[in-house]
C-alpha positions in Angstrom: 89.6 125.8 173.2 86.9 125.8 176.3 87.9 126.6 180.1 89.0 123.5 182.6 88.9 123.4 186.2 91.3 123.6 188.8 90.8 123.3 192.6 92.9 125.2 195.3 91.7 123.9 198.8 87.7 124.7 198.9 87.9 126.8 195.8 87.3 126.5 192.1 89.3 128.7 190.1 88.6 128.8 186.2 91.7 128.0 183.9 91.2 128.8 180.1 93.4 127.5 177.3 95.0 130.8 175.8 92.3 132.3 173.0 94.0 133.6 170.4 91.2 135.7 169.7 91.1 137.2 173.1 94.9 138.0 172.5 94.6 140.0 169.1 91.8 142.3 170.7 93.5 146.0 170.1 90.9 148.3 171.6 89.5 148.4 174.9 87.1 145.8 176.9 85.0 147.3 178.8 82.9 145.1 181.6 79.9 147.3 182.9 79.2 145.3 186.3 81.5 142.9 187.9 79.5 140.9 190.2 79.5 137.2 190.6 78.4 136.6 186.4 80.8 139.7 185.4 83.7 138.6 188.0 83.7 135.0 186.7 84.1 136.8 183.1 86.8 138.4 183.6 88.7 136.1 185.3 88.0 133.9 182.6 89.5 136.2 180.0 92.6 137.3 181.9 93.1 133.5 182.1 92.7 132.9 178.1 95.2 135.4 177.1 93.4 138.9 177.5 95.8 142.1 177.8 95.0 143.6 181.3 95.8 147.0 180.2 92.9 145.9 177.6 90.3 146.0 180.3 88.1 148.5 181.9 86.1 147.9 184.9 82.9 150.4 185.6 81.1 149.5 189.0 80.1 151.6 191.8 81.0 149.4 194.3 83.8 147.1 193.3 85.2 144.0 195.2 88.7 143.3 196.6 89.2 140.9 194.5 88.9 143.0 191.4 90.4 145.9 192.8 93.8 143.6 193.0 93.7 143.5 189.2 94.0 146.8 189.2 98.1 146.2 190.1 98.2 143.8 186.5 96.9 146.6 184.3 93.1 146.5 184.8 91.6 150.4 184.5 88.8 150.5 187.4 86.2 153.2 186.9 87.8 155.4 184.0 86.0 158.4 182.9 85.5 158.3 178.8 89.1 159.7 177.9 91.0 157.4 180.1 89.1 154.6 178.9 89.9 154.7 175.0 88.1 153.1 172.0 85.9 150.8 173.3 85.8 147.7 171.0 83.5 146.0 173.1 81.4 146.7 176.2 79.8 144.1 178.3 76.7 145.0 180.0 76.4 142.5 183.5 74.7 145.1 185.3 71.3 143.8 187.5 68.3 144.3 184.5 66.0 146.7 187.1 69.4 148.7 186.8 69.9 149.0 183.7 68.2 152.1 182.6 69.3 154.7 185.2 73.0 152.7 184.2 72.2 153.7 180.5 73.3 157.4 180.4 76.7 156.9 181.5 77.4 153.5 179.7 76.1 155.1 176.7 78.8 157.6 176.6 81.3 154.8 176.2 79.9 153.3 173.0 80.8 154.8 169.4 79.5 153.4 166.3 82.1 151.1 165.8 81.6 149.3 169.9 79.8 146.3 170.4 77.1 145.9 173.0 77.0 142.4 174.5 74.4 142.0 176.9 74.6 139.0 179.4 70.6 141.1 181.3 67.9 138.4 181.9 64.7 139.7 179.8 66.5 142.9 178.0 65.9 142.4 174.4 68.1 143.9 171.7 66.0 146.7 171.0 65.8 147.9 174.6 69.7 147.6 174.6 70.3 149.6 171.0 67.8 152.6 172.5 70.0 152.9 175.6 73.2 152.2 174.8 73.1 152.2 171.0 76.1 150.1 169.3 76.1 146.6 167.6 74.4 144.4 170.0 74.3 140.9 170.9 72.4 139.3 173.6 73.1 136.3 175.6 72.3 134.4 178.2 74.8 132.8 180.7 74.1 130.2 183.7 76.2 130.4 187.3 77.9 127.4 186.5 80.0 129.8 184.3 81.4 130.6 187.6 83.7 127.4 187.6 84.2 127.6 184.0 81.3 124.9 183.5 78.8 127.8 181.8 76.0 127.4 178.8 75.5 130.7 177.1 73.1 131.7 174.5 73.6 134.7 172.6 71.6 136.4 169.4 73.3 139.1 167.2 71.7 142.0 165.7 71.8 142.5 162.0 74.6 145.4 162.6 77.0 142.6 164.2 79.8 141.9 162.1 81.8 138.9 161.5 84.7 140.5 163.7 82.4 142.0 166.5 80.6 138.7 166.8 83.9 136.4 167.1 85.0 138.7 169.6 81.7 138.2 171.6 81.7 134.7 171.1 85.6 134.5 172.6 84.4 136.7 175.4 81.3 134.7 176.2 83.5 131.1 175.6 85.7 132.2 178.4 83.6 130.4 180.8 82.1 127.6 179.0 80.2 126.5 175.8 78.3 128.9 173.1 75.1 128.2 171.4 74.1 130.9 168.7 70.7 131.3 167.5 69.1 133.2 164.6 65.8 134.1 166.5 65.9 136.1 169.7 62.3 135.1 170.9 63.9 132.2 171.6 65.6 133.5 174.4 62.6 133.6 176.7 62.6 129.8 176.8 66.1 129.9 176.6 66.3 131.8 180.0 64.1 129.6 181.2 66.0 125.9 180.5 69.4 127.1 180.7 69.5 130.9 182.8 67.3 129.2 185.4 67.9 125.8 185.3 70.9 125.3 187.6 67.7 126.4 190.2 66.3 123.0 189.3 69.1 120.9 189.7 69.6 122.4 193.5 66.3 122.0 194.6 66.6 118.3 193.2 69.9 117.9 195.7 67.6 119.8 198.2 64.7 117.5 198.3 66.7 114.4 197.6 68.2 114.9 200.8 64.9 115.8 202.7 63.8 112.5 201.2 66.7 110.6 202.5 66.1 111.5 206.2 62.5 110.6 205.7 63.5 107.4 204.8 66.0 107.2 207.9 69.1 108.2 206.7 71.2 110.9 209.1 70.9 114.6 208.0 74.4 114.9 207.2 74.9 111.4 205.7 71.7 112.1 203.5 73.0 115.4 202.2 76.4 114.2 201.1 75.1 111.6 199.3 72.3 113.7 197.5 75.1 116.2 196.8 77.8 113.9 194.9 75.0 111.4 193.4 73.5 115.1 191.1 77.1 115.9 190.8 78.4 112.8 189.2 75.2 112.3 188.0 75.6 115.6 185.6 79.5 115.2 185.3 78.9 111.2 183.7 75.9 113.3 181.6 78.8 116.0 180.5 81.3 113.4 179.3 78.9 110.6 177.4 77.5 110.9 174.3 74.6 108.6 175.0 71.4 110.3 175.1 70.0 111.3 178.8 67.4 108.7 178.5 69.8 106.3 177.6 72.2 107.0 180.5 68.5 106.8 182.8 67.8 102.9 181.4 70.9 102.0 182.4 70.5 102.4 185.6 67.3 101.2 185.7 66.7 96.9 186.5 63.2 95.9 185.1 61.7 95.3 188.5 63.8 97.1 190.9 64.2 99.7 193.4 65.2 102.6 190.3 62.0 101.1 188.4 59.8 101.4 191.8 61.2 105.1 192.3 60.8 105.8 188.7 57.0 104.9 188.9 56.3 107.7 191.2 58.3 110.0 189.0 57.1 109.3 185.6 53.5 108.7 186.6 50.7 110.7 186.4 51.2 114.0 187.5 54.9 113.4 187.5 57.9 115.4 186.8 57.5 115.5 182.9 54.1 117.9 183.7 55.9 119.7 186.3 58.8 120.4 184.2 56.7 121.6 181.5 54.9 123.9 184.0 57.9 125.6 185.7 59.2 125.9 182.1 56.3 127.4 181.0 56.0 130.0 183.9 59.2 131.3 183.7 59.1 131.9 179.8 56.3 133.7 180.5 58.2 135.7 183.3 60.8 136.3 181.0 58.4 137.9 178.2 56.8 139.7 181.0 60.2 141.3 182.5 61.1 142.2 178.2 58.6 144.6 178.5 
């Protein structure tokens, strides 16, 4: 079962349905990196069931909030021996920060861990020379943050059945799992999914801007902008009509969508834009593999 959502005041917390998967893990879970991606993991796993005497934490400069799991079991900063057999270690480190992180997460991996990878543009390869281990790479987006993720991920041929159900429990903690066969894919991948949540902001951005061109107050125009994407994408998440579909049916032959529309779809519109900003960051993403 996939996370839900609960809100406290101002504040999305992610609730998981207890993984049973999650629960049978014996060894230890080691999260290299708890920053916003590798914070919302682990709250995510704790929530679906995770021992947190199962968990090891390695970051040099840790947060409060993590450092309060420390009282439920969590081990922060363990040196090798205190840290156990490692069944799996997560790698949510900053990519440029990776190699000069390698040494010491190395030391942490036998031949029996597995390496998951959640690094923007660090391919497999890269990851078994520094780290060695079974690895599998994936991709999250921030919305994993609120339980609401899309993650990626590619196995190595070394990944066994085991190592890759755990990954994909670990990686389901904060929303839905794609697996793919080919890992060039995960340029392009990086570039829909890993950046698209980008996109969708700048369209609540400039939305708004457009609003107070037209007239409307600042604040007024902002609000609007803001719920109209997010119950825009929340009616998108719960239909199973097609996007396109969902798009004529708010659209009146001859109306003000149609008019609005016409700008849009023309020529240049947002279809060659899109393709464009896909395009360039695919080939960012290939550039930053090497």
């Amino acid at each position: 079962m996939g996370p839900g959502l609960r809100r406290d005041d101002t504040e999305f917390v992610v609730t998981t349905v207890a993984n049973s998967t999650l629960q049978n893990i014996t060894g230890t879970i080691l999260l290299a990196g708890a920053g916003k991606m590798g914070g919302a993991m682990l709250t995510g796993w704790l929530a679906g069931g995770l021992d947190p005497r199962r968990v090891a934490v390695v970051d040099p400069h840790i947060a409060p909030e993590i450092s309060a799991l420390a009282a439920k079991g969590v081990a922060l900063n363990p040196d090798v021996k205190a840290a156990g057999r490692v069944e799996t270690m997560v790698v949510a480190v900053k990519p440029q920060m990776f190699r000069e992180a390698g040494a010491k997460l190395k030391s942490f991996v036998s031949e029996n861990t597995s390496v998951v990878s959640i690094m923007a543009g660090t391919t497999i390869a890269s990851l078994q020379e520094v780290c060695g281990g079974a690895v599998v790479r994936a991709m999250p987006n921030t919305p994993a943050a609120i339980g609401r993720g899309i993650t990626v991920a590619v196995a190595a041929n070394n990944v066994s059945a085991t190592q890759r159900a755990v990954a994909d429990a670990l990686l389901r903690a904060t929303g839905s799992v794609e697996w793919i066969e080919d890992e060039s894919l995960m340029d392009a991948v990086t570039a829909v999914s890993g950046s698209g949540p980008a996109y969708v902001f700048l369209l609540a951005e400039e939305l708004a801007r457009a609003g107070v061109e037209a007239g409307l107050p600042e604040a007024l125009a902002t609000k609007l902008a803001r719920e109209t994407v997010a119950g825009s994408g929340e009616l998108l998440h719960q239909s199973e009509l097609p996007s396109g579909t969902l798009r004529q049916n708010v659209t009146s032959p001859g109306g003000t969508t149609a008019a609005a529309l016409g700008v849009l779809m023309g020529e240049p519109g947002l279809r060659d834009l899109m393709i464009r900003a896909i395009a360039a960051a695919t080939q960012r993403s290939k550039e930053l593999a090497k």
